[in-house]
C-alpha positions in Angstrom: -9.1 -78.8 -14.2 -10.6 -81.3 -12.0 -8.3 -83.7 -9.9 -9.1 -86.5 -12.2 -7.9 -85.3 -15.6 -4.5 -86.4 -16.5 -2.0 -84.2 -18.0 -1.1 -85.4 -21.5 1.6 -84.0 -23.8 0.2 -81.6 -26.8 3.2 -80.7 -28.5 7.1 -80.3 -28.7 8.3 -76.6 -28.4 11.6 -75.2 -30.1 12.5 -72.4 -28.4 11.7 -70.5 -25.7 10.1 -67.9 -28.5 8.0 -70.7 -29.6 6.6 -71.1 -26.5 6.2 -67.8 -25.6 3.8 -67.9 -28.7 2.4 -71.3 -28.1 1.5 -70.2 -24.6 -0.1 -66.5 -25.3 -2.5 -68.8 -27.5 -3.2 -71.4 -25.2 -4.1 -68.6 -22.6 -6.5 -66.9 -25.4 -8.4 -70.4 -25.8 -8.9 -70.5 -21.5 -6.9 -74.2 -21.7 -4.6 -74.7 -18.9 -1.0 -75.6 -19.3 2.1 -76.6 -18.6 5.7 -76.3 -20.5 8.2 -78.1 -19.0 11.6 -77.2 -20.3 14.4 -79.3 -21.2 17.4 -76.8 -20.9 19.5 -77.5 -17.4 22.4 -75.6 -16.7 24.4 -78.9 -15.8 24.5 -80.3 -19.1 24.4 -77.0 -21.4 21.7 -78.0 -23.2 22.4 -81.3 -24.2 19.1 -82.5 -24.0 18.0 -79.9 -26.2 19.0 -81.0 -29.8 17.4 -84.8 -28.6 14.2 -83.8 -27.4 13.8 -80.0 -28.5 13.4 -76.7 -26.1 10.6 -78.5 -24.3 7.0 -80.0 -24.3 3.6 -78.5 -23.9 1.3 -80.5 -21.7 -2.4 -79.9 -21.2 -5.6 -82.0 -19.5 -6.6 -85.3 -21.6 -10.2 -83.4 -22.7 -7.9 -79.7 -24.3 -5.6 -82.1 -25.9 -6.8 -82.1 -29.6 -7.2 -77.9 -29.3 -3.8 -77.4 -28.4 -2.6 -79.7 -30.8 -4.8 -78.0 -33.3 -3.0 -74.5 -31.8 0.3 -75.5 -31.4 0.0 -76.9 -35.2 -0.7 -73.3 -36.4 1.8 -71.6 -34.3 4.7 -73.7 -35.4 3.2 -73.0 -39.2 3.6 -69.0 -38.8 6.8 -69.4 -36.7 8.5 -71.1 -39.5 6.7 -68.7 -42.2 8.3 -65.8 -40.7 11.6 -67.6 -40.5 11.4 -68.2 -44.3 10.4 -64.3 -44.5 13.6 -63.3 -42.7 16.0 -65.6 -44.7 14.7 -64.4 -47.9 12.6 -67.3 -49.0 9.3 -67.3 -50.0 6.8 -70.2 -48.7 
C-alpha cells in the first residue's frame, strides 16, 4: 500500500467469528486490512449493539473487492446460522 492511499471502511463485522472469516478471505485475495474492534473492557460492550463487533477497513483502490467479499461471507455466515437453528434458507 503506497503512502498515498487512504484507508476507507469496507464493511461492518459481527463477531469476532465473522471476522475471523472475513479476514482469512481478505488474506486469500492479497488485500491489506485492518479490523478495528469496538469491544472495550471499560464499557462492556456497549458500543457493540450500536455499531456492531467492529469495521473492516481496506485502501480506497481494494474497497469494492472487500465489499464484494465481505458481502459473501456475511451471506454463508448467516446460512449456517439458519442450518444450526433448524431453518432452511
Amino acid at each position: 500500500m503506497e503512502a498515498t492511499d487512504q484507508w476507507v471502511k469496507a464493511g461492518t463485522v459481527e463477531n469476532r467469528f465473522e471476522g475471523d472469516r472475513i479476514s482469512q478471505a481478505l488474506q486469500e485475495a492479497g488485500i491489506q486490512f485492518l479490523i478495528k474492534s469496538f469491544l472495550d473492557t471499560a464499557y462492556d460492550g456497549l458500543y457493540i449493539l450500536q455499531k456492531g463487533w467492529g469495521v473492516v477497513m481496506v485502501s480506497e483502490k481494494n474497497k469494492e473487492e472487500a465489499e464484494r467479499l465481505i458481502s459473501e461471507i456475511k451471506k454463508t455466515f448467516v446460512k449456517e446460522e439458519d442450518d444450526e437453528t433448524g431453518q432452511l434458507g
